[in-house]
C-alpha positions in Angstrom: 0.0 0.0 0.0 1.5 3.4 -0.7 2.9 5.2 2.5 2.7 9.2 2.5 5.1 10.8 5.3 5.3 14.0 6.6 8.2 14.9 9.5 7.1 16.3 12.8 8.7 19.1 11.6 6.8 19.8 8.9 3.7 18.6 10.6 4.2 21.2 13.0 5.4 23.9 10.5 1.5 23.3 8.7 -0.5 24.5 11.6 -2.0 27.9 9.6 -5.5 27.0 9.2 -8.1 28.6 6.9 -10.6 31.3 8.6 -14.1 28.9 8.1 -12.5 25.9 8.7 -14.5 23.9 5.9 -11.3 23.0 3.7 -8.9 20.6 5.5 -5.1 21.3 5.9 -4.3 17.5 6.2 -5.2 14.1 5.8 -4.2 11.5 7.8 -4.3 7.8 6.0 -5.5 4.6 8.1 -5.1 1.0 7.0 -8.9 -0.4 8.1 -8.9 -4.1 9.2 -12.3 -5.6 9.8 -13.9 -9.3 10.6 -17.5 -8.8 9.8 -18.5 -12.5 10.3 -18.0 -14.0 13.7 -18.4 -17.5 12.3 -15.5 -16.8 10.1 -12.6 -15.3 12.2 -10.4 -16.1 9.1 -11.6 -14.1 6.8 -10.9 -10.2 6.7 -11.9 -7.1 5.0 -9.7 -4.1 4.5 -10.2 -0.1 3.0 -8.5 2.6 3.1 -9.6 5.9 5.3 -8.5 8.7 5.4 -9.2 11.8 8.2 -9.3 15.2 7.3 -8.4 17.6 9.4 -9.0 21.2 10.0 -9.0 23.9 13.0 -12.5 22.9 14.0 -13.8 20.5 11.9 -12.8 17.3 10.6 -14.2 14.1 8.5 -13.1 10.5 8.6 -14.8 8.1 5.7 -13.4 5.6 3.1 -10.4 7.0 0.6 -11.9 4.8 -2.0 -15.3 6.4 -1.6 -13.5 10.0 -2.0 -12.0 8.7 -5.4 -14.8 7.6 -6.7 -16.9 10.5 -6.1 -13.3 12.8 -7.4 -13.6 10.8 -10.2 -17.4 10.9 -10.8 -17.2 14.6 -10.3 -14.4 14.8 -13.1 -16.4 13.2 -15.7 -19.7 15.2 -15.2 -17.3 18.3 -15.6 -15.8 16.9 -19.0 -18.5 18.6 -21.1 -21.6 21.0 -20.6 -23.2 18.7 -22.9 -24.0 15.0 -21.5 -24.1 13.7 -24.7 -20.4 14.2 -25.2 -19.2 11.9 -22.5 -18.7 8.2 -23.9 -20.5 7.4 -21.0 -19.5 3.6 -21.4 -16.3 4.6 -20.8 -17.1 6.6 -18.0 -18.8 3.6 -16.9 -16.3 0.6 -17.1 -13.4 3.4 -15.6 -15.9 3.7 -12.4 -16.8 0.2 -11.9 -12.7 -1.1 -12.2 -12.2 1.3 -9.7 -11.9 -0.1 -6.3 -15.2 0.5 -3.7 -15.6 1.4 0.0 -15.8 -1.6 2.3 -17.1 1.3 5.1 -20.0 3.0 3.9 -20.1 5.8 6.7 -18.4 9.3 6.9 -18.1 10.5 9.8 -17.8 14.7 11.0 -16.8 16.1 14.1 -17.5 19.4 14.9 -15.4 21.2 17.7 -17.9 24.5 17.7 -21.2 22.6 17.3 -19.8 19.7 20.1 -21.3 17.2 17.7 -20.9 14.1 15.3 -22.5 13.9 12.3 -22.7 10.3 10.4 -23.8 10.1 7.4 -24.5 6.6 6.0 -26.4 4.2 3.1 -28.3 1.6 3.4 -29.2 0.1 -0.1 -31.0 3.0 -1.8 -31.1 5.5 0.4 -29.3 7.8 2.4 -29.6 8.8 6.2 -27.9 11.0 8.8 -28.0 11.0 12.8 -26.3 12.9 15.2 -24.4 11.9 18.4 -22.7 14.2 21.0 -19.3 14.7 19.7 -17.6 13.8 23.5 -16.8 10.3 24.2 -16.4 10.0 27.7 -14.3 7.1 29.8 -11.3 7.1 28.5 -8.6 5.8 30.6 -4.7 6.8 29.8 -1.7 3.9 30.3 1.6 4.5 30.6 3.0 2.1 27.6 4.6 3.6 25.2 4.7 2.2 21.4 6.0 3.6 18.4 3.4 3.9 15.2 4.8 5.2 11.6 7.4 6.2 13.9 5.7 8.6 16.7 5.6 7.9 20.1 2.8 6.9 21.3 0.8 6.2 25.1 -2.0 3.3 25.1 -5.2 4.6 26.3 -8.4 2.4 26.4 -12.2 2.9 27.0 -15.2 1.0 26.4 -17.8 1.9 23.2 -20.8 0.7 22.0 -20.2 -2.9 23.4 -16.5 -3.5 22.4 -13.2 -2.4 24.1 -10.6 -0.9 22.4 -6.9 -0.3 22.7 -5.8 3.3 21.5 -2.4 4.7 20.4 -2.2 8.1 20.9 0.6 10.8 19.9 0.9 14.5 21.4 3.4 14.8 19.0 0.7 15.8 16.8 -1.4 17.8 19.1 -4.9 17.1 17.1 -7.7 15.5 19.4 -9.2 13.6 17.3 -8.9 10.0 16.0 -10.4 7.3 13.1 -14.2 7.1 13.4 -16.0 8.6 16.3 -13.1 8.6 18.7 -11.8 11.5 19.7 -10.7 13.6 23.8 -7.1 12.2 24.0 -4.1 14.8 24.5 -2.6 14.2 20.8 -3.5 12.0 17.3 -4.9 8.4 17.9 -2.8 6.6 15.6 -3.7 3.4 15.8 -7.0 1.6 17.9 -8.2 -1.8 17.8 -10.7 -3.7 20.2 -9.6 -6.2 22.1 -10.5 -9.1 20.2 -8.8 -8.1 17.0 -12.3 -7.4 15.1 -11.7 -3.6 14.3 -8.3 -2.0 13.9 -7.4 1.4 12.3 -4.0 2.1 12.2 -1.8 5.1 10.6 -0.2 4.6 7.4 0.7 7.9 6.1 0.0 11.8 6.4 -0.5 14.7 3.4 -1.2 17.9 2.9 -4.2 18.1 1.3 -6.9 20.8 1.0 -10.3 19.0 0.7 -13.9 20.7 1.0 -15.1 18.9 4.3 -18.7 20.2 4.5 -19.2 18.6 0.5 -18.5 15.1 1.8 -21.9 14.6 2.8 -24.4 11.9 1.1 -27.4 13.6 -0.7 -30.9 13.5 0.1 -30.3 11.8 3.6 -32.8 10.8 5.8 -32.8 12.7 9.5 -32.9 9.8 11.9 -32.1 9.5 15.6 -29.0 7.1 15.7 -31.3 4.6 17.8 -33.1 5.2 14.8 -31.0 4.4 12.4 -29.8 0.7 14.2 -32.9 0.2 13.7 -33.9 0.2 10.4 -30.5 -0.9 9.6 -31.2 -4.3 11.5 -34.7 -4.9 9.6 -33.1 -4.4 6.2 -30.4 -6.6 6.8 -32.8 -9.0 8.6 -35.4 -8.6 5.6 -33.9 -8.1 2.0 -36.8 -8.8 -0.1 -38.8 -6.2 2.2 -36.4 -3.5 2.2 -36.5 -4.2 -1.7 -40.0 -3.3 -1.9 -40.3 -0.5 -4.5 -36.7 0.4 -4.8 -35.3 -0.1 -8.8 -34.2 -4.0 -8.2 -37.4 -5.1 -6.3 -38.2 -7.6 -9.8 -35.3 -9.0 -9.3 -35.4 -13.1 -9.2 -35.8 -14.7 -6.0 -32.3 -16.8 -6.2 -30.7 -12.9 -6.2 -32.3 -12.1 -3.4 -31.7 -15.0 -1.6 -28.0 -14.8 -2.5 -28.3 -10.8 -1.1 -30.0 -12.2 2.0 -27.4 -14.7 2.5 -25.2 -12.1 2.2 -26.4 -10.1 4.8 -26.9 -12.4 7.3 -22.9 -13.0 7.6 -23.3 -10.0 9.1 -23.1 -10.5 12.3 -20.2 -8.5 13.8 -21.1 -5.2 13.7 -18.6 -2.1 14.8 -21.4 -0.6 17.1 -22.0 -3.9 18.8 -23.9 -2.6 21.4 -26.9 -1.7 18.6 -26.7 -5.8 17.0 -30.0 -7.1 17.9 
């Protein structure tokens, strides 16, 4: 996987952030590790993420999702005129390209004190809010190195799992991969303690990105008791979460296979909502 490295140095150097604090200064690249079927401890998933950063605001999703909507963005630009685009083209490009394991993206707002997650579940979109402290973290005194930081271990309990952190005050950012955020410094790496989830550091940028764009359109306002919810009847219920939507005439062996599917999903990141 390719590595991008910044020095402290130059890390500390890039600290002049922009006036609204929509646009990130950096992004900060995770290697995602995930076992979403219990039954089958062997087998992994992986993605990409990336965190941007700025003074206020930042927003952790899927780096392949941001390529794929760069990329998607780029084509509709080509031309004022549709008809211009070999759209097959445009097609096959945007199908080799490689797809989000993690559909959510994540924003944390310092001023507002909130999380935002944004999030898709077959055809549609939807959005809930959660407060943006997460309270009960409890700092070690171990010390590890990640991508060549030091770092002190840290640990709290969330939504049903515990999970080890790796935290750096050599880059003095509070903030972290998914939700997790409050520690003095950069979690660099954090995994739960039975090796299901891990997010560890691979590589930092300079990057200027348009956080407040990477939303998901048209999302549906639920509360995010809500939104377990509804996620756990589709997944429990393809052919009824189907109903209407552009594949609901598909054959019954599909659905089955989708079904089947679905039901290997079993190991869920926010345990604590797996009914």
């Amino acid at each position: 996987m390719i590595r991008f490295l910044l020095s402290v140095t130059t890390l500390l150097l890039a600290s002049i952030f922009n006036v609204n604090g929509q646009m990130s200064e950096r992004a900060f690249f995770y290697s995602a590790s995930y076992i979403s079927d219990s039954t089958e401890r062997e087998s992994r998933g992986e993605d990409l993420m990336v965190l941007w950063t700025g003074k206020d605001y930042s927003v952790f999703e899927s780096y392949y999702r941001y390529q794929l909507d760069s990329f998607k963005t780029a084509a509709s630009n080509q031309s004022s005129n549709p008809a211009d685009l070999n759209m097959q083209a445009v097609l096959q490009q945007a199908i080799s390209m490689r797809k989000p394991s993690f559909n959510f993206i994540v924003h944390k707002s310092l001023i507002d004190k909130e999380i935002t997650v944004y999030n898709t579940l077959f055809f549609d979109n939807f959005r809930y809010e959660q407060p943006l402290v997460i309270a009960g973290w409890k700092i070690g005194t171990q010390k590890e190195q990640v991508l060549g930081f030091s770092c002190q271990k840290a640990t709290i309990t969330y939504a049903g799992r515990e999970f080890i952190a790796w935290f750096s005050e050599e880059i003095p950012i509070s903030d972290g991969p998914y939700v997790f955020n409050g520690l003095p410094g950069l979690i660099l790496k954090i995994e739960d303690v039975h090796g299901d989830y891990r997010f560890e550091l691979i590589g930092i940028q300079n990057k200027q990105v348009d956080m407040k764009g990477r939303t998901l359109s048209k999302s549906i306002d639920l509360s995010k008791e809500q939104f377990f919810r509804t996620k756990s009847a589709m997944y429990k219920d393809v052919r009824k979460a189907l109903l209407g939507k552009p594949t609901s005439a598909v054959s019954d062996d599909a659905i089955l296979d989708v079904q089947q599917r679905y039901d290997k999903m079993n190991n869920p990141l926010e345990l604590v909502y797996f009914k």
